[in-house]
C-alpha positions in Angstrom: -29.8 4.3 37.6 -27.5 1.5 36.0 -28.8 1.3 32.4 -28.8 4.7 32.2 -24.8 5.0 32.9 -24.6 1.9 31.2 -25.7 2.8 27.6 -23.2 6.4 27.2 -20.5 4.0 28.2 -21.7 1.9 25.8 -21.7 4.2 23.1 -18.3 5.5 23.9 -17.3 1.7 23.1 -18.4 1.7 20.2 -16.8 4.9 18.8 -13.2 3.9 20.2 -13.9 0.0 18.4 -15.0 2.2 14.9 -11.8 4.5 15.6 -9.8 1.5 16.2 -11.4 -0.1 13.1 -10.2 2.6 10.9 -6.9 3.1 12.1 -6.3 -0.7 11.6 -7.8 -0.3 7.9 -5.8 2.7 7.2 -2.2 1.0 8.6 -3.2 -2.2 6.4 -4.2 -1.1 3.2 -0.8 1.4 3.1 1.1 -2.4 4.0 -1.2 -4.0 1.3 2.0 -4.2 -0.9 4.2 -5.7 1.3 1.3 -8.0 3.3 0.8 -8.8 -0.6 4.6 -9.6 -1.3 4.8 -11.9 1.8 1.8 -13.5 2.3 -0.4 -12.7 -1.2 -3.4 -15.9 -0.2 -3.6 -13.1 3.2 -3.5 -10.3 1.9 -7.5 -9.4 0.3 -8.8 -10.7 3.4 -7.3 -8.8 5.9 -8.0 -5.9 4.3 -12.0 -7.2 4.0 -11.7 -7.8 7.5 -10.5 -4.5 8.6 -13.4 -3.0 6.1 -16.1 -4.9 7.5 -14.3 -4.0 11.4 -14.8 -0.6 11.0 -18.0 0.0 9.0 -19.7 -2.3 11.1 -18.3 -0.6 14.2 -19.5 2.6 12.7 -22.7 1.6 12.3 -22.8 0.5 15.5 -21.5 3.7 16.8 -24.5 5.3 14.9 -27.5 3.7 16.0 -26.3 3.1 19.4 -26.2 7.2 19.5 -29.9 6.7 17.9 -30.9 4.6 21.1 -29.9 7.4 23.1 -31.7 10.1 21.1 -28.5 11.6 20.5 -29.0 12.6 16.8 -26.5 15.1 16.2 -23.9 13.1 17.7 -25.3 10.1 15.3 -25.0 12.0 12.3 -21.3 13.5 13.1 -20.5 10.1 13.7 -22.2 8.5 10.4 -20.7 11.6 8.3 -17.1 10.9 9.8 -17.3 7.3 8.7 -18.6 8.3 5.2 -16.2 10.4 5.1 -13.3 8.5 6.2 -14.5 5.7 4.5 -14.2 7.8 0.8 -10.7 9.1 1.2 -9.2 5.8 2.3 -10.6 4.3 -0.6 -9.9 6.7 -2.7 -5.9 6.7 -1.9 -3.4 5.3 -4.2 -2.0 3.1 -1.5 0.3 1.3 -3.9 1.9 4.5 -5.3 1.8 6.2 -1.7 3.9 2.7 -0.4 6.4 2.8 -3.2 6.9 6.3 -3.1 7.6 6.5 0.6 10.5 3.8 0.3 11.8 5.2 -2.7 12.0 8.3 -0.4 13.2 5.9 3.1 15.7 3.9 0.6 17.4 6.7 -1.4 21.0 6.3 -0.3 20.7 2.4 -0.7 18.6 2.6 -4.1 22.1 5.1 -4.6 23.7 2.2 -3.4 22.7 -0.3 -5.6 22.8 2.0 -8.7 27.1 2.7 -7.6 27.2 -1.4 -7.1 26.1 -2.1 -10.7 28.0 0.7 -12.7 31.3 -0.4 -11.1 30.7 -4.6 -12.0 30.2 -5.0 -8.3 27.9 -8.3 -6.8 24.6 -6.4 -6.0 24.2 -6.6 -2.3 20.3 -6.2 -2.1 19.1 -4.7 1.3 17.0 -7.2 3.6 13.6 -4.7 3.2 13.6 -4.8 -0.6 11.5 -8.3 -0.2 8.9 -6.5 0.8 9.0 -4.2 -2.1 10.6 -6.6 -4.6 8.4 -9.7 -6.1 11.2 -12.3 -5.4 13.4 -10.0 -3.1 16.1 -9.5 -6.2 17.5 -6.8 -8.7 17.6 -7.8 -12.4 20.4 -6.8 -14.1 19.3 -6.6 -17.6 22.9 -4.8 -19.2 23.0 -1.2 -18.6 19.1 -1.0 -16.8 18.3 -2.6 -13.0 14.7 -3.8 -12.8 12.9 -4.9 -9.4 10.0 -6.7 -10.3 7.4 -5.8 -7.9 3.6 -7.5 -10.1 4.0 -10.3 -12.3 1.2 -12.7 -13.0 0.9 -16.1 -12.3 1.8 -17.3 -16.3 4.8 -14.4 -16.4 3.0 -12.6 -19.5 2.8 -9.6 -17.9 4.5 -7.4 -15.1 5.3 -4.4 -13.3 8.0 -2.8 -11.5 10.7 -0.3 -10.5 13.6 0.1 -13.1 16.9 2.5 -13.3 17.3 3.5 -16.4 21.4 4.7 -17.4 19.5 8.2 -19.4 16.1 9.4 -19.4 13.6 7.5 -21.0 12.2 7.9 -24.7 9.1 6.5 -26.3 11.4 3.6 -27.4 12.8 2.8 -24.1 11.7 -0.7 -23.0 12.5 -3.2 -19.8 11.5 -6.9 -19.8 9.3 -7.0 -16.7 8.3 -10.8 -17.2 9.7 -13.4 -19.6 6.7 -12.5 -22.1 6.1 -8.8 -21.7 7.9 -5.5 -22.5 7.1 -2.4 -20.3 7.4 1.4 -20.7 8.6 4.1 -18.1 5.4 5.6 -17.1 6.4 7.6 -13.6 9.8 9.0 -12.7 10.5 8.1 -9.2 13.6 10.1 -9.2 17.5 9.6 -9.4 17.1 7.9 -13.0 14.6 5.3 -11.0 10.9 4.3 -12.9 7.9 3.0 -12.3 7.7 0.3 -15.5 4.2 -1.2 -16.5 
């Protein structure tokens, strides 16, 4: 009588260690920017580790439900993980991250913007280091550039600019000390996304 309570209780751990694997991979590849900014040498791994945690969960979600002859079960299960498994890969988690602070941050993005057109010391909020390579707002004249990608020589970058008038094929913003980058997303409020 014990194995055979044993083995749905089994399977139900399983399912809640592949729904917790998930969940973790979901919450930590939408932080893969700012796990990046902080700890970059961490930030690949965790996210292989929270792969590998939930499609190995899965799997063993699936053929524990195989054990039990539970095929329909196994193949909801097995479809869910294919399924979730596609869409979080498929997300733009970068753009998703950078957009929702934009969105958070508008009054102090505002802020910053009313700091540099009055000659004012920029006083850069304590979150921006998560979104901001160095933590820090370039002031390059009229534009205000947060570096967010640059690589390890500085020949080539990415970030978040303010621009004083919409853009034109011409407009350009240093985004490392050897490259030149275009406005290529309007984030709003006369903010950029340069690359």
């Amino acid at each position: 009588m014990r194995p055979a309570t044993k083995k749905p209780r089994q399977a139900r751990w399983t399912v809640t260690m592949a729904s917790a694997g998930w969940l973790v991979l979901t919450v930590v590849s939408c932080l893969w920017l700012p796990l990046f900014q902080a700890i970059w040498w961490f930030s690949m791994p965790a996210i292989a580790a929270a792969w590998a945690w939930a499609v190995l969960w899965s799997f063993a979600a699936v053929m524990t439900y195989l054990s039990l002859k539970r095929y329909v079960r196994s193949f909801v299960t097995l479809t869910i993980a294919v399924l979730l498994g596609v869409v979080i890969f498929r997300i733009d988690w970068q753009t998703l991250y950078i957009d929702s602070q934009f969105w958070l941050h508008r009054d102090e993005f505002a802020a910053l913007v009313a700091e540099h057109e009055s000659g004012r010391p920029l006083t850069v909020p304590w979150w921006m280091k998560y979104l901001s390579m160095d933590g820090q707002v370039q002031q390059q004249g009229e534009v205000l550039y947060l570096p967010v990608f640059e690589d390890w020589r500085a020949e080539t970058g990415s970030g978040i600019a303010h621009l004083p008038a919409p853009p034109t094929s011409r407009t350009l913003v240093q985004t490392a000390s050897g490259d030149l980058g275009s406005p290529v997303r309007d984030l709003g409020d006369g903010w950029w996304w340069v690359g």
